[in-house]
VMD Tcl script that builds the backbone (N, CA, C; Angstrom):
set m [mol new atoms 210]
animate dup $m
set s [atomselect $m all]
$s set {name element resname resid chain x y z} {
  {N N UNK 1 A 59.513 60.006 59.155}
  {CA C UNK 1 A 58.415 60.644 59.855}
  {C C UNK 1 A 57.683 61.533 58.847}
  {N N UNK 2 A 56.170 61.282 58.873}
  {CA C UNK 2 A 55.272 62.090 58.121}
  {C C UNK 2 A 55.790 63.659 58.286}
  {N N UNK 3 A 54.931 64.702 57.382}
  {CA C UNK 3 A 55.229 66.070 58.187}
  {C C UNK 3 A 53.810 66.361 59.058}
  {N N UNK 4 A 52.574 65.443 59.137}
  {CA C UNK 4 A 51.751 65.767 59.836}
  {C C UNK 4 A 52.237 64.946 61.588}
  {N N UNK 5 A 53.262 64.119 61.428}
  {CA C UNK 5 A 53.605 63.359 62.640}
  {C C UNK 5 A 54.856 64.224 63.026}
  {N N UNK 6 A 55.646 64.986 62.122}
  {CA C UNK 6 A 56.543 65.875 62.398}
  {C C UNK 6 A 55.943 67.154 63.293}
  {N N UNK 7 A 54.861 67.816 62.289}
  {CA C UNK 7 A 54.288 69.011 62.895}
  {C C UNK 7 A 53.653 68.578 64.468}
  {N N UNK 8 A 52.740 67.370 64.730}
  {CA C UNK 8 A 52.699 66.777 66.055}
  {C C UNK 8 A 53.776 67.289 67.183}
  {N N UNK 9 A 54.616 66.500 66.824}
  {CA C UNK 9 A 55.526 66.549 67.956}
  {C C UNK 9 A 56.301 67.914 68.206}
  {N N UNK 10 A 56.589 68.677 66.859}
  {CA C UNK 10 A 57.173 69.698 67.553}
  {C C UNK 10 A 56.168 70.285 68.123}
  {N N UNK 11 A 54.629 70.568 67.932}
  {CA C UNK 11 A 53.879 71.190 68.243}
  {C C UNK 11 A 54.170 70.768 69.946}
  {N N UNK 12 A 54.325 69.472 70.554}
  {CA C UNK 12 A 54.033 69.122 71.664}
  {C C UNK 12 A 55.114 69.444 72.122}
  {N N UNK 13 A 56.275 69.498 71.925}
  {CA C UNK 13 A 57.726 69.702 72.391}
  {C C UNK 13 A 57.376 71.287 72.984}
  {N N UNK 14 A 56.807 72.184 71.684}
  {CA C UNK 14 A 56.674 73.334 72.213}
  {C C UNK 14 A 56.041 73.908 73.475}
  {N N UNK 15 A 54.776 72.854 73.285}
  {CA C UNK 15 A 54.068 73.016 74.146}
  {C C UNK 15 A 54.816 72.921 76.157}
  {N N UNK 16 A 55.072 71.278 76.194}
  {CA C UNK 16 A 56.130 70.756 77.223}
  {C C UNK 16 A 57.070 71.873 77.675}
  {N N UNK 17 A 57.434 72.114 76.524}
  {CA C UNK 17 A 59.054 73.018 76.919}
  {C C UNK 17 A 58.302 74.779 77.847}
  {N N UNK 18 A 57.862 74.749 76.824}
  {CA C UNK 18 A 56.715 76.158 77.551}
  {C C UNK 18 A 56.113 76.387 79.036}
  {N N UNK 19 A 55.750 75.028 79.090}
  {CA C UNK 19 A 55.360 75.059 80.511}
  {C C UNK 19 A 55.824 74.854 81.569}
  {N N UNK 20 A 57.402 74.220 81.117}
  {CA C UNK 20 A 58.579 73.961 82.155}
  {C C UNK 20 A 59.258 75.101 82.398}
  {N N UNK 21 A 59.192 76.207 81.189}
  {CA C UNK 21 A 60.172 76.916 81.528}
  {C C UNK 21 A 59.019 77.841 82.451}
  {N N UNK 22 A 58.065 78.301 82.039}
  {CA C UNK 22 A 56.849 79.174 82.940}
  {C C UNK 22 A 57.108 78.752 84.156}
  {N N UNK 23 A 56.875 77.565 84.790}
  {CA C UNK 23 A 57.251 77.238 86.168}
  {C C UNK 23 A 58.286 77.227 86.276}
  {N N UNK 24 A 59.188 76.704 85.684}
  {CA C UNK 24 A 61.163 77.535 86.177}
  {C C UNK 24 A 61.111 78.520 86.925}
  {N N UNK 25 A 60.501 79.756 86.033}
  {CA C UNK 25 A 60.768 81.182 85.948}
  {C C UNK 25 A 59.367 81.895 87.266}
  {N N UNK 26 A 58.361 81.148 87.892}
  {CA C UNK 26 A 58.085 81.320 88.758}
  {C C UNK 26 A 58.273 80.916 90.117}
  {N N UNK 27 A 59.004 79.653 89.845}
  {CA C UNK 27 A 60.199 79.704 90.959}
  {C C UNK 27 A 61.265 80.793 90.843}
  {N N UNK 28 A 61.972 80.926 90.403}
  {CA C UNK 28 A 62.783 81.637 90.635}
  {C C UNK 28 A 62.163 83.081 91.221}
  {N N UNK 29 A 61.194 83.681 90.525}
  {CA C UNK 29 A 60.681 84.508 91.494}
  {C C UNK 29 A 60.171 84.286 92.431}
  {N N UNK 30 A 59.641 83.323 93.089}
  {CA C UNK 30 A 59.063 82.851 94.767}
  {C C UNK 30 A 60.650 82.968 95.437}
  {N N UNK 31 A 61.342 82.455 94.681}
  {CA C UNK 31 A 63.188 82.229 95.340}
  {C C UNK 31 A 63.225 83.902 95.932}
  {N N UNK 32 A 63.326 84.675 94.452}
  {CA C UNK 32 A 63.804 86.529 94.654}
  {C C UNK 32 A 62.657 87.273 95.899}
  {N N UNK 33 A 61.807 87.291 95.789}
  {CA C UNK 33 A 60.753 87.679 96.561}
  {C C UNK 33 A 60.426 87.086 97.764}
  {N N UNK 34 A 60.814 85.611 98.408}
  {CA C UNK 34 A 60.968 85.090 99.429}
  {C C UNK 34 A 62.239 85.703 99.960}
  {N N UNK 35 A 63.347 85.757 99.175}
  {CA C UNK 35 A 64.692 86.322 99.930}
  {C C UNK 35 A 64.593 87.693 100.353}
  {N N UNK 36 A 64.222 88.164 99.305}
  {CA C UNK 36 A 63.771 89.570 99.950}
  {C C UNK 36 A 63.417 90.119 100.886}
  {N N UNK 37 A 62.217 89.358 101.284}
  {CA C UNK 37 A 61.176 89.574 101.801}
  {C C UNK 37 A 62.123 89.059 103.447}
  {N N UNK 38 A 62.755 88.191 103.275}
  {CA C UNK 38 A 63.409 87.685 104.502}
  {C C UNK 38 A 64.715 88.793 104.690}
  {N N UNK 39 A 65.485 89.372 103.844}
  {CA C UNK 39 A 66.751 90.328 104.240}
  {C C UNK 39 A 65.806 91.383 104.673}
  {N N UNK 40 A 64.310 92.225 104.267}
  {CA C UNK 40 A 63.508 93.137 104.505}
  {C C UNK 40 A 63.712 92.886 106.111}
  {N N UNK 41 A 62.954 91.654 106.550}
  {CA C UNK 41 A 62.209 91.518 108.067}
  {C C UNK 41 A 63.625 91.165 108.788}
  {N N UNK 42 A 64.343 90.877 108.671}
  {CA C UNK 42 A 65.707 91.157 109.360}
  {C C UNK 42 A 66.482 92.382 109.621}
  {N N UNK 43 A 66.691 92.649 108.870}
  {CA C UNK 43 A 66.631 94.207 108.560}
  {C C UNK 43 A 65.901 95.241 109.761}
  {N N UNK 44 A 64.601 94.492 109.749}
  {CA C UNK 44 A 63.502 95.710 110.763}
  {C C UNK 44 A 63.593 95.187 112.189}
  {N N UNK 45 A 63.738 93.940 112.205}
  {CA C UNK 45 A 63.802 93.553 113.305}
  {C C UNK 45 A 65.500 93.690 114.203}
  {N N UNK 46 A 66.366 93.990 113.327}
  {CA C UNK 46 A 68.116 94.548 114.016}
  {C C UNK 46 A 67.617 95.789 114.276}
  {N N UNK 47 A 66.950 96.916 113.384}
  {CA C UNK 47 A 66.762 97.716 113.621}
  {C C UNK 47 A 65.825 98.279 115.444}
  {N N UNK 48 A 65.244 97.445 115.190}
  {CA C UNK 48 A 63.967 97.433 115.860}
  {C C UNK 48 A 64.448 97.077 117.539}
  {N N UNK 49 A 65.596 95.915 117.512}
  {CA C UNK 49 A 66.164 95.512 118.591}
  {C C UNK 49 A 67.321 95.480 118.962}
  {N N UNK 50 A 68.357 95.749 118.271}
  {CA C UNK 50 A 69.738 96.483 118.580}
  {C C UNK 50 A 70.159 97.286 117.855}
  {N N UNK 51 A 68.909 98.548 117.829}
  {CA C UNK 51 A 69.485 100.239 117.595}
  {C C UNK 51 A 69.193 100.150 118.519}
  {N N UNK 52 A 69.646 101.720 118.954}
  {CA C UNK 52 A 69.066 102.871 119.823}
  {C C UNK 52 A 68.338 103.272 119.472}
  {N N UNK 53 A 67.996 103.438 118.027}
  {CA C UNK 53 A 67.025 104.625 117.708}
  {C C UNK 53 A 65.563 104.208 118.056}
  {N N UNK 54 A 65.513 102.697 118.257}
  {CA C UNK 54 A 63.873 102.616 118.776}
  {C C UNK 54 A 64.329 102.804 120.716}
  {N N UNK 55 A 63.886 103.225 121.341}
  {CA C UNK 55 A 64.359 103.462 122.653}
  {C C UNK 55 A 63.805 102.302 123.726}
  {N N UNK 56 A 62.018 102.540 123.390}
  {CA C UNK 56 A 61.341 102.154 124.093}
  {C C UNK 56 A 61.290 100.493 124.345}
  {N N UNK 57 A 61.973 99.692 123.511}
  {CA C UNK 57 A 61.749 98.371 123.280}
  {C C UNK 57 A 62.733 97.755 124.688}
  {N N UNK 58 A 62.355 96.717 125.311}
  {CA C UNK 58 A 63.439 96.516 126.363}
  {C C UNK 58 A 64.609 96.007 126.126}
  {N N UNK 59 A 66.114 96.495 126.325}
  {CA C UNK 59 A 67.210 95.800 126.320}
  {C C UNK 59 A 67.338 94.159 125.693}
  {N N UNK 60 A 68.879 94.039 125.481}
  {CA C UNK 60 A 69.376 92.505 125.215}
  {C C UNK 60 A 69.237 92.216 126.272}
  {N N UNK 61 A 68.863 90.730 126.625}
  {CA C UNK 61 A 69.211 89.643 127.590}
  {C C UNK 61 A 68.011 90.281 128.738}
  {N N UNK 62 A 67.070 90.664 128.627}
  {CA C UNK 62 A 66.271 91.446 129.783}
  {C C UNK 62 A 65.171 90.354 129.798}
  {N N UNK 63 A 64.875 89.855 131.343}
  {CA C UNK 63 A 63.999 89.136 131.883}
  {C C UNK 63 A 62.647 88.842 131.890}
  {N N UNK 64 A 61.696 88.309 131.755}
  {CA C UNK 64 A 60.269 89.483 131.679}
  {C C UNK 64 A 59.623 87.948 132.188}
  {N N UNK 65 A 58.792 88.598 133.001}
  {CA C UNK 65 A 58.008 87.491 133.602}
  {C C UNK 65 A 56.824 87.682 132.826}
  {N N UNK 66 A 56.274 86.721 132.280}
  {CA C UNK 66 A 54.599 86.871 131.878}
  {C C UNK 66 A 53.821 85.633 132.430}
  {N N UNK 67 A 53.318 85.452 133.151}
  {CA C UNK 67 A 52.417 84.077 133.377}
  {C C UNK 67 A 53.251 82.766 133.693}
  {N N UNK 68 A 52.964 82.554 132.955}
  {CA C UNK 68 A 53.852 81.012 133.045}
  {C C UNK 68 A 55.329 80.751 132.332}
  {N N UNK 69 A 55.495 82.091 131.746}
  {CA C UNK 69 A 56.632 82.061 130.483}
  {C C UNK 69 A 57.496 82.748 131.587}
  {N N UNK 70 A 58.909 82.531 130.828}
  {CA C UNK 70 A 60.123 83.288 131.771}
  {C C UNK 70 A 60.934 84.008 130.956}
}
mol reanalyze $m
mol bondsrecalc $m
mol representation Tube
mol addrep $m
């Protein structure tokens, strides 16, 4: 292999490899920041519906008629 057919390819290898790992590594943060974001809203919503400390919200297992819904 030439070194101008050498310099080619690593140039392109570099290139390839670069852009696989960039999207790797922004998955993995959609992964961290999706999980998060999901233990967060779980989190607010136990809080929210089996504390006490919100009062006003209605009970477990409580009935509620709205319209057509049960």
């Amino acid at each position: 292999m030439t070194g101008v057919a050498q310099e080619r390819l690593e140039r392109l290898l570099r290139l390839v490899l670069g852009q696989r790992l960039s999207s790797r590594t922004t998955f993995i943060r959609f992964v961290l920041v999706g999980g998060t974001g999901y233990v967060v809203y779980q989190s607010v919503l136990f809080l929210m519906y089996d504390s006490p400390l919100i009062w006003f919200l209605p009970a477990k297992n409580t009935s509620a008629d709205i319209l057509v819904f049960e």
